[in-house]
C-alpha positions, -999 to +999 in steps of 0.1 A: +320+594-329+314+633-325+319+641-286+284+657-271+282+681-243+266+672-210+232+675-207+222+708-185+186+713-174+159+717-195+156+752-183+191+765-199+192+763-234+218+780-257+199+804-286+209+789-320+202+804-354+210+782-386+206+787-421+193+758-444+175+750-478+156+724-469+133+713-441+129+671-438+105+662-408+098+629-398+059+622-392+052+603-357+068+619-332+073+652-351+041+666-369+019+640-354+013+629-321+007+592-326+028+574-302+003+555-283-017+546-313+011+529-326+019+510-296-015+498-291-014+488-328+019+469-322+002+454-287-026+440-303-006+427-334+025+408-308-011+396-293-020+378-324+017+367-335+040+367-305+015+349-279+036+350-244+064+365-257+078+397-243+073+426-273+101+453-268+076+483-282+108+507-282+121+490-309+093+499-332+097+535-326+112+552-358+115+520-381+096+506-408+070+485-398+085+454-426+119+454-405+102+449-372+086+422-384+110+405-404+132+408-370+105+383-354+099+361-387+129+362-409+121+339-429+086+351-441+076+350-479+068+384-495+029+373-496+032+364-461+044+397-452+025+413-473-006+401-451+014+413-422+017+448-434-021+452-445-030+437-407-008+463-395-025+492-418-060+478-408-054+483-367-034+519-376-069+528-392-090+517-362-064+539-338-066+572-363-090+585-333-068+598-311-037+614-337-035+650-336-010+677-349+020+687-322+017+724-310+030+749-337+036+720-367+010+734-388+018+767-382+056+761-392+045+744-425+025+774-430+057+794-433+075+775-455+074+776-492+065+740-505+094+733-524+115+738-494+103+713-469+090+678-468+080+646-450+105+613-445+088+585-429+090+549-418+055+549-419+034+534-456+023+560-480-014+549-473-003+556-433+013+588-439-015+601-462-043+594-436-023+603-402-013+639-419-053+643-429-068+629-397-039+657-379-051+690-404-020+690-424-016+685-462+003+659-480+033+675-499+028+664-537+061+644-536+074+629-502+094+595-488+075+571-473+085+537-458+075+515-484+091+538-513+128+529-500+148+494-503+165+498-467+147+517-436+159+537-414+185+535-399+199+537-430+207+573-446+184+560-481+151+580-469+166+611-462+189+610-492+162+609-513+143+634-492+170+657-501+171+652-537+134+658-535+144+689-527+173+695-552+195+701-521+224+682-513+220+668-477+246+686-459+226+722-471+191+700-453+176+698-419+162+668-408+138+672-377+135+637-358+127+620-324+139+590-323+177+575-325+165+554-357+160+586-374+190+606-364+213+580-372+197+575-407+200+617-406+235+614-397+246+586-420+232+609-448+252+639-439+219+658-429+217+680-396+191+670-376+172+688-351+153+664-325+124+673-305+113+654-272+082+639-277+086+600-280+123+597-263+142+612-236+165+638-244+193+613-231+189+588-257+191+621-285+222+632-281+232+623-317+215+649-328+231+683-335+203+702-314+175+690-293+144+714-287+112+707-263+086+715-291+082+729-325+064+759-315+095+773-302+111+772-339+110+807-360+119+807-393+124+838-416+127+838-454+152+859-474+156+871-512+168+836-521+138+815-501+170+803-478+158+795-440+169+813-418+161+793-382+165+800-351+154+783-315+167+779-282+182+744-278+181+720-249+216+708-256+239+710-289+265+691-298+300+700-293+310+699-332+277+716-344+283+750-353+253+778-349 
């Protein structure tokens, strides 16, 4: 396992500039802030399903809402989950109130040309489509979405696709997570990743080559052969990533 360096304060951070071809950002946690939504979808649905039984709402975070559920009910029939999953769609609609963009994600976007960037999610299609609208931010035309992808994250399936999306190889893409789900799928895909502190602590990111506090604090520039050029000051970096 790649050795990480200790974790200094969040006040020193090391000034890293990368080039990549290809931006892949997760949703939750990323471009939109939906966090709590999600929990109190997950709260109400253990409610329903899990009556006095402690539910672990961590171990949603970053995975696709079918492997949660098949982790409590294994041996659930495909209808039966399918009711599941449209239960689970129904309560994310009611809780579209409070989602909202993260500070600078539409404005990065913004700067990229679309056939350099787009979104890998554990979330549904029909999720992803009405989170990114309710947050002001437009659905690229071709993206990954949980229920487009046999095995969820953690495995490296999403983001290899992602990639070819792109018609980049992974290693020559960024992926920009926040949760340990993610990276690892990331990681396992031979993707850098780039995790931001919104829905975990930047102890439990450390698998990640670079950890930033937001995404307003990433600038990217564009040259002559639409290759982006990042740079941002990093919390911590790990000790094999090269700037």
């Amino acid at each position: 396992m790649s050795s990480v360096v200790a974790l200094r304060p969040q006040s020193a951070t090391f000034a890293v500039e990368i080039a990549v071809g290809g931006l892949l950002f997760d949703m939750d946690g990323v471009l939109v802030s939906s966090t709590s939504g999600d929990e109190r979808c997950w709260t109400r649905w253990a409610a329903r399903h899990l009556p006095g039984k402690l539910f672990d709402l961590r171990q949603a975070h970053g995975r696709r809402a079918v492997d949660t559920i098949r982790n409590h009910f294994p041996a659930l029939d495909h209808a039966a989950l399918q009711t599941h999953l449209a239960e689970l769609d129904a309560l994310a609609e009611e809780e579209q109130c409070e989602i909202n963009a993260y500070p600078g994600a539409r404005e990065l976007l913004a700067s990229l040309p679309p056939y350099r960037w787009t979104v890998v999610t554990s979330a549904s299609e029909k999720m992803m489509r009405g989170r990114l609208a309710a947050a002001g931010i437009s659905t690229p035309r071709q993206v990954v979405a949980g229920d487009m992808v046999a095995h969820g994250k953690p495995a490296p399936e999403c983001y290899l696709k992602g990639a070819a999306l792109l018609s980049r190889r992974p290693e020559d893409c960024l992926v920009i997570e926040d949760a340990p789900a993610g990276i690892s799928a990331a990681n396992a895909a031979g993707c850098r990743v780039l995790a931001v502190v919104t829905s975990h602590r930047a102890e439990e990111l450390q698998q990640a080559d670079w950890i930033v506090s937001s995404l307003d604090q990433i600038e990217v520039r564009i040259d002559e052969t639409a290759t982006l050029n990042l740079s941002f000051p990093a919390l911590v970096r790990r000790a094999d990533s090269v700037s």
